[in-house]
C-alpha positions as a Python dict, from the first residue, in 0.01 Angstrom:
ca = {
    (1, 'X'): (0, 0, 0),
    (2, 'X'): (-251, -236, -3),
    (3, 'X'): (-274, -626, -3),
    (4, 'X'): (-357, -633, -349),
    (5, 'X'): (-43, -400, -395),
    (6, 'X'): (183, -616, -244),
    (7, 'X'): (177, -860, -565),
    (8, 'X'): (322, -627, -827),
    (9, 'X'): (488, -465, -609),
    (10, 'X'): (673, -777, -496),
    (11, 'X'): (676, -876, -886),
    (12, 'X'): (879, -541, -959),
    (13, 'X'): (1105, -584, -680),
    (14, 'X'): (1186, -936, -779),
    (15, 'X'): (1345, -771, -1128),
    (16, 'X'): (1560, -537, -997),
    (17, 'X'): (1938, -612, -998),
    (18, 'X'): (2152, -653, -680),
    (19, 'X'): (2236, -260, -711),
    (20, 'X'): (1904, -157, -792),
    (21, 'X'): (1741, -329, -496),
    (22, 'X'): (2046, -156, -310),
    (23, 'X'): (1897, 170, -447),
    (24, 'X'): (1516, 51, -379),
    (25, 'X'): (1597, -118, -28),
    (26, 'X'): (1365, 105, 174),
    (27, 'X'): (1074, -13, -73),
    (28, 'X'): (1155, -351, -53),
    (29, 'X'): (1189, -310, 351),
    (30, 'X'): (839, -167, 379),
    (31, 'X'): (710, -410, 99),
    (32, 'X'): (810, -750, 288),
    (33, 'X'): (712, -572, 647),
    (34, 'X'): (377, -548, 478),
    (35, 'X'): (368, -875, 358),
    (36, 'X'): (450, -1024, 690),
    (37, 'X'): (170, -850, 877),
    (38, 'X'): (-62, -980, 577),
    (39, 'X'): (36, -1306, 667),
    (40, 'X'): (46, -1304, 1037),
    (41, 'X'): (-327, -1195, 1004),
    (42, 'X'): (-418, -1488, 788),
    (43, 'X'): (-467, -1210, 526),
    (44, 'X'): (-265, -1349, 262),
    (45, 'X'): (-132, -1712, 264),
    (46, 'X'): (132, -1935, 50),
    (47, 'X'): (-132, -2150, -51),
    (48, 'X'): (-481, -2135, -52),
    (49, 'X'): (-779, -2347, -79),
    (50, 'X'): (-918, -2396, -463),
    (51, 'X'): (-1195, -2661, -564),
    (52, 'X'): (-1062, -2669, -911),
    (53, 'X'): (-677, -2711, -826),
    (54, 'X'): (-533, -3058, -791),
    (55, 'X'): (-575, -3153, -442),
    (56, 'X'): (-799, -2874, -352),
    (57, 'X'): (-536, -2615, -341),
    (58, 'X'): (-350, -2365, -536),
    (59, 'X'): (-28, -2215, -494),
    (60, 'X'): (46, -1841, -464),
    (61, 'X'): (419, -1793, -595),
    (62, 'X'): (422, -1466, -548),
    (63, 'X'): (403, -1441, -137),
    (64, 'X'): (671, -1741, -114),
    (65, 'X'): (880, -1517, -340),
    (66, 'X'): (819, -1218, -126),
    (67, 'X'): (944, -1428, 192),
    (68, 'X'): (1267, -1488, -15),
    (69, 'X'): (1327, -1102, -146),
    (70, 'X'): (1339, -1064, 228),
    (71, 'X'): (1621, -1278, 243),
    (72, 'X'): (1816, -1145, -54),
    (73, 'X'): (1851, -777, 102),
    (74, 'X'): (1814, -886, 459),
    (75, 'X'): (2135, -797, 671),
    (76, 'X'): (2226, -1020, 945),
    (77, 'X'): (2196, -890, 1309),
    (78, 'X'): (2241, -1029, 1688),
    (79, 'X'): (1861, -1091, 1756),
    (80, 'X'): (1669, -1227, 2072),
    (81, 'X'): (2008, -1204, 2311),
    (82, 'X'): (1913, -1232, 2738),
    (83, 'X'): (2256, -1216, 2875),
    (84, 'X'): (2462, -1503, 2730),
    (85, 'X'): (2234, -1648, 2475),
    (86, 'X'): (2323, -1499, 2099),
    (87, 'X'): (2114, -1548, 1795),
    (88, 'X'): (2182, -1422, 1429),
    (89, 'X'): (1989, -1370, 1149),
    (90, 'X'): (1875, -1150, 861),
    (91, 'X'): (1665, -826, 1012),
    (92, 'X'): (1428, -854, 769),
    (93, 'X'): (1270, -1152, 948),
    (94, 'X'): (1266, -1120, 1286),
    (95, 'X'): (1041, -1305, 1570),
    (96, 'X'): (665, -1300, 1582),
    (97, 'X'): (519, -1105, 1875),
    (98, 'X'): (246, -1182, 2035),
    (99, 'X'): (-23, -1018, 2316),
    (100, 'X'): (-254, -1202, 2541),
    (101, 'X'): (-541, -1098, 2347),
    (102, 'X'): (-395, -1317, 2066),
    (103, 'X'): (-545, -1633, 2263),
    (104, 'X'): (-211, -1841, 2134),
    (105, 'X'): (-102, -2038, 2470),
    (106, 'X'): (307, -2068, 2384),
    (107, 'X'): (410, -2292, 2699),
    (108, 'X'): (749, -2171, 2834),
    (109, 'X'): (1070, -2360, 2744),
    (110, 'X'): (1207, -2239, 2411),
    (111, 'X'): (953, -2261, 2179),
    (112, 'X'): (1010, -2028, 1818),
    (113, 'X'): (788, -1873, 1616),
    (114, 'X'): (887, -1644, 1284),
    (115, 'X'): (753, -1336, 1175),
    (116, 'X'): (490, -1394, 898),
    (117, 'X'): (371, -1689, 1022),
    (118, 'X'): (-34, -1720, 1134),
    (119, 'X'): (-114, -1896, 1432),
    (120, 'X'): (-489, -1868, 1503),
    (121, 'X'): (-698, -1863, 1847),
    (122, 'X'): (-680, -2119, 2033),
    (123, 'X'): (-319, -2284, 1963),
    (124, 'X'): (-89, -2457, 2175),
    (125, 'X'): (281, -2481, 2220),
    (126, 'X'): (444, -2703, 2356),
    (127, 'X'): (838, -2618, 2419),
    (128, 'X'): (1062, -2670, 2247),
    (129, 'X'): (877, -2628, 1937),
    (130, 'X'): (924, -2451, 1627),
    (131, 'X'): (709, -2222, 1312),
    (132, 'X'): (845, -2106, 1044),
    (133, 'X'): (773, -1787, 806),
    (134, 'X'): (488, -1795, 582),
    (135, 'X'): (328, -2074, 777),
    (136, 'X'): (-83, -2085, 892),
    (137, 'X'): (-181, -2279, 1176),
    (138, 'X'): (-548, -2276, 1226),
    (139, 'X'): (-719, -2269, 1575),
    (140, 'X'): (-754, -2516, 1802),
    (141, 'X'): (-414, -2708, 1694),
    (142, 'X'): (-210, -2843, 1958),
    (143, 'X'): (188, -2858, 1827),
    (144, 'X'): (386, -3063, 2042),
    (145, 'X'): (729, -3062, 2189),
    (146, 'X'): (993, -3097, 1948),
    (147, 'X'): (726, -3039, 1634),
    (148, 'X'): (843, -2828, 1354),
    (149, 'X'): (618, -2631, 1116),
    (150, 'X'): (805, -2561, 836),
    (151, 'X'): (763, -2221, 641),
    (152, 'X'): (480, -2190, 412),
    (153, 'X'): (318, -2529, 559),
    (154, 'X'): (-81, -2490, 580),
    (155, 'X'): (-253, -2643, 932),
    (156, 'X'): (-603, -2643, 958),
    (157, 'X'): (-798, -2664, 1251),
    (158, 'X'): (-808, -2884, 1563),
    (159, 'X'): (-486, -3079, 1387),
    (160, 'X'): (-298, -3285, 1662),
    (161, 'X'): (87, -3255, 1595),
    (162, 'X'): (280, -3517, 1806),
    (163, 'X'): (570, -3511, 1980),
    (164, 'X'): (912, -3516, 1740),
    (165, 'X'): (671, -3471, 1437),
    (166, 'X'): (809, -3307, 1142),
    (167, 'X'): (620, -3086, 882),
    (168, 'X'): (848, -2990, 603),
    (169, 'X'): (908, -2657, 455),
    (170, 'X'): (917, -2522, 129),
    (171, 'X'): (1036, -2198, -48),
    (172, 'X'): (1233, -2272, -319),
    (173, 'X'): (1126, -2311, -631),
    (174, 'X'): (893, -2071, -533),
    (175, 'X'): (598, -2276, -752),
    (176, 'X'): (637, -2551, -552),
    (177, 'X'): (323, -2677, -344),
    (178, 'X'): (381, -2635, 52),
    (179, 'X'): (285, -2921, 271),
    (180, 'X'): (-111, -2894, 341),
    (181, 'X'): (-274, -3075, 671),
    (182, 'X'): (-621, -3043, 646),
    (183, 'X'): (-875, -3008, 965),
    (184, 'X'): (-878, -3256, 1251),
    (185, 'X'): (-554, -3471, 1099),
    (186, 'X'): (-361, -3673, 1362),
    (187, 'X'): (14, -3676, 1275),
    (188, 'X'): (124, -3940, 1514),
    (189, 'X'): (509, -3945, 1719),
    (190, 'X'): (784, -3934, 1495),
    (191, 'X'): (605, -3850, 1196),
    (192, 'X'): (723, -3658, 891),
    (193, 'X'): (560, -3504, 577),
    (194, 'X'): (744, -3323, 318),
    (195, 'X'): (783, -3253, -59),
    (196, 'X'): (396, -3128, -126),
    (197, 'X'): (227, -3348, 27),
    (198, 'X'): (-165, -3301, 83),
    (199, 'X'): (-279, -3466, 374),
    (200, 'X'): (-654, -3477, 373),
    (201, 'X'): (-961, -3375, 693),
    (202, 'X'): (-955, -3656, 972),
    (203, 'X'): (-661, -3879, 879),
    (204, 'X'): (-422, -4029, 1121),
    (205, 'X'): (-56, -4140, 1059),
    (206, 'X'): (40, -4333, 1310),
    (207, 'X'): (386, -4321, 1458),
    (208, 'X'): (650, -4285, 1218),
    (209, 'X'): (518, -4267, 888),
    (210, 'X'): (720, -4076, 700),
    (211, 'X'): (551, -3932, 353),
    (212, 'X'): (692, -3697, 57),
    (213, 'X'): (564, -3670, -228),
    (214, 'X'): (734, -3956, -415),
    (215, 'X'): (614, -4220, -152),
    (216, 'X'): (378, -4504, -272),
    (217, 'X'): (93, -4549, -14),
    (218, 'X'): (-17, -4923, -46),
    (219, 'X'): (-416, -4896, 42),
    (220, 'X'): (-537, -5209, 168),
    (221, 'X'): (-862, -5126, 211),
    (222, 'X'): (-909, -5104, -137),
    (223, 'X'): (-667, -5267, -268),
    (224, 'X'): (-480, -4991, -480),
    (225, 'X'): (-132, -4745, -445),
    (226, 'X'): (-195, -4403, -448),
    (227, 'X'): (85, -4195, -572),
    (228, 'X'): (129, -3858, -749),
    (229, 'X'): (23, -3896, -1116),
    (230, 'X'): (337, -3637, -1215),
    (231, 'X'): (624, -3456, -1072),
    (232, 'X'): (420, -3154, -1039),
    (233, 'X'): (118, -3264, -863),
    (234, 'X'): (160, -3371, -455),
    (235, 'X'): (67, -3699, -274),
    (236, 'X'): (-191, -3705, -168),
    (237, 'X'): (-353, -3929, 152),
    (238, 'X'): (-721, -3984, 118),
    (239, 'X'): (-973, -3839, 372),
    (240, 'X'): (-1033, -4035, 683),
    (241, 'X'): (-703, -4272, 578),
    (242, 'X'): (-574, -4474, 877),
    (243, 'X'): (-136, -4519, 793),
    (244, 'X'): (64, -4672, 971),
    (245, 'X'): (475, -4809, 882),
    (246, 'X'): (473, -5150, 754),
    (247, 'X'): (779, -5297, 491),
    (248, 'X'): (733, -5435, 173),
    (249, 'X'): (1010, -5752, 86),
    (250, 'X'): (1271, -5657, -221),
    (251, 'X'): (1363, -6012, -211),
    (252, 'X'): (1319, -6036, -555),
    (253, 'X'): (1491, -5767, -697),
    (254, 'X'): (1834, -5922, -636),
    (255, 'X'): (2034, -6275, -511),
    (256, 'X'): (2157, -6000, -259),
    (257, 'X'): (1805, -5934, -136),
    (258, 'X'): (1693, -6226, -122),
    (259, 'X'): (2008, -6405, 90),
    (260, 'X'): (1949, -6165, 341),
    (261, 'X'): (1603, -6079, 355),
    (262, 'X'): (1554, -5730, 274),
    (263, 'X'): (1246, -5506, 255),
    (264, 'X'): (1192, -5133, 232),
    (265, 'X'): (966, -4942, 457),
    (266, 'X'): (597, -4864, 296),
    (267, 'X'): (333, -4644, 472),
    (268, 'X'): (-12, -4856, 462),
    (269, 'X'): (-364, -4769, 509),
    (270, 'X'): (-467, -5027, 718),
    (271, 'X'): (-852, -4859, 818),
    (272, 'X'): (-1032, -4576, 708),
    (273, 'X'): (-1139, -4354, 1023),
    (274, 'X'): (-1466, -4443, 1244),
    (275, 'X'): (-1602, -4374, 1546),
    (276, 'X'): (-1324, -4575, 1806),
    (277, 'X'): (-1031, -4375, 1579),
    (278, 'X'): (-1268, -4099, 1687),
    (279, 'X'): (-1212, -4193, 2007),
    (280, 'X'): (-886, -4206, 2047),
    (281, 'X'): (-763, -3937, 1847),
    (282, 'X'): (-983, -3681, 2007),
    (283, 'X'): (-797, -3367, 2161),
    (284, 'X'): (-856, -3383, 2535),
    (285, 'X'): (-1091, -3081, 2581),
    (286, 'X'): (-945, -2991, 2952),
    (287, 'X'): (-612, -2922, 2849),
    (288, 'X'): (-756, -2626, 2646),
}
């Protein structure tokens, strides 16, 4: 079976009853092995770039649903175990191994990474930290301690992920867009993207901006709010945006609000990236 198998083949699977995958599960086993290694070499991914999508990119349904027929038939097992420690989970996705030649620096200290997830040359990991399946991490990215990558998310290259920063995953409904960060992004302490959300090349959130894909961003550069035009189509932050958490007053909304002062929390683009942001946000070339 080839790559371009794995789509129909996956397709067919996806049909089947619970007692005809029963009858099939040695298909479907070697179907979603296949489909891991695909995406641990970067061969396949969960979303791709596409200049005529929304956003740039375009979702591939089929490899997200593939992750989850693994899931359906998977049976759970006692996984990972040195002496005391016990871990469960379906066999159908175990850990990711990796070799030296690999060139992926995981720093010791309990740091996780799933089967069918691509981590590129050049990656650091700092412990504990955590990717999930069906994510791509390209090279060059430094994820921090207590980061999570969450499955099908798409990393470019040379992204900074901070300390306690949170990239959300997606797999159901399986046409849903993953989280994209785009190449040389800054996602500062604390921070959190979820729900689709495209975050463009070279932006910085600062610490603990929290986006999904239903959160106005108040621009005051240019004096507008960028938000998702439907339901379907992601947030997305503009190249080069500068965010950090401000509040917006809801005084007016109610006598309530305004006795006691009340405001919400709004992520604002305060700058658009130049050469001190540069600066600043620059990887430190001697810890690679």
């Amino acid at each position: 079976m080839t790559t371009l198998d794995l789509h129909p083949t996956i397709e067919q699977l996806l049909s089947y009853s619970a007692e005809e995958l029963l009858v099939h599960r040695d298909i479907a086993i070697n179907t979603v092995l296949r489909l891991r290694m695909a995406l641990n070499k970067g061969e396949v991914r969960a979303a791709e770039p596409d200049v005529s999508a929304v956003g740039g990119w375009r979702v591939n349904s089929w490899v997200k649903q593939g992750i989850l027929l693994g899931f359906r038939f998977g049976k759970l097992r006692e996984t990972g175990a040195p002496q005391n420690w016990h871990f469960f989970d379906k066999d159908t996705v175990p850990l990711h191994g990796f070799r030296i030649e690999d060139n992926v620096r995981i720093v010791p200290g309990g740091s996780t990474v799933r089967d069918g997830a691509h981590l590129a040359p050049g990656i650091i990991m700092m412990p504990p930290s955590y990717v999930n399946i069906g994510a791509y991490v390209g090279s060059g990215t430094l994820i921090d301690s207590h980061a999570l990558v969450g499955s099908c998310a798409q990393v470019g290259e040379r992204v900074h992920i901070s300390a306690a920063s949170q990239i959300g995953g997606v797999l159901e409904p399986a046409g849903a867009l993953p989280v994209i960060i785009e190449d040389d992004v800054l996602l500062g302490g604390n921070t959190g993207v979820y729900e689709g959300c495209i975050v463009k090349r070279r932006a910085v959130l600062g610490t603990g901006v929290v986006l999904t894909g239903s959160t106005p961003i108040y621009d005051l550069v240019n004096s507008c709010i960028i938000s998702r035009t439907s339901e379907s189509d992601p947030l997305i932050v503009p190249e080069g945006a500068v965010i950090v958490a401000g509040s917006r007053s809801v005084a007016g909304r109610s006598a309530f609000a305004e006795e006691h002062g009340l405001s919400i929390y709004s992520p604002i683009i305060i700058k658009y990236r130049d050469e001190r942001t540069d600066a600043r946000t620059a990887l430190e070339s001697a810890l690679r």
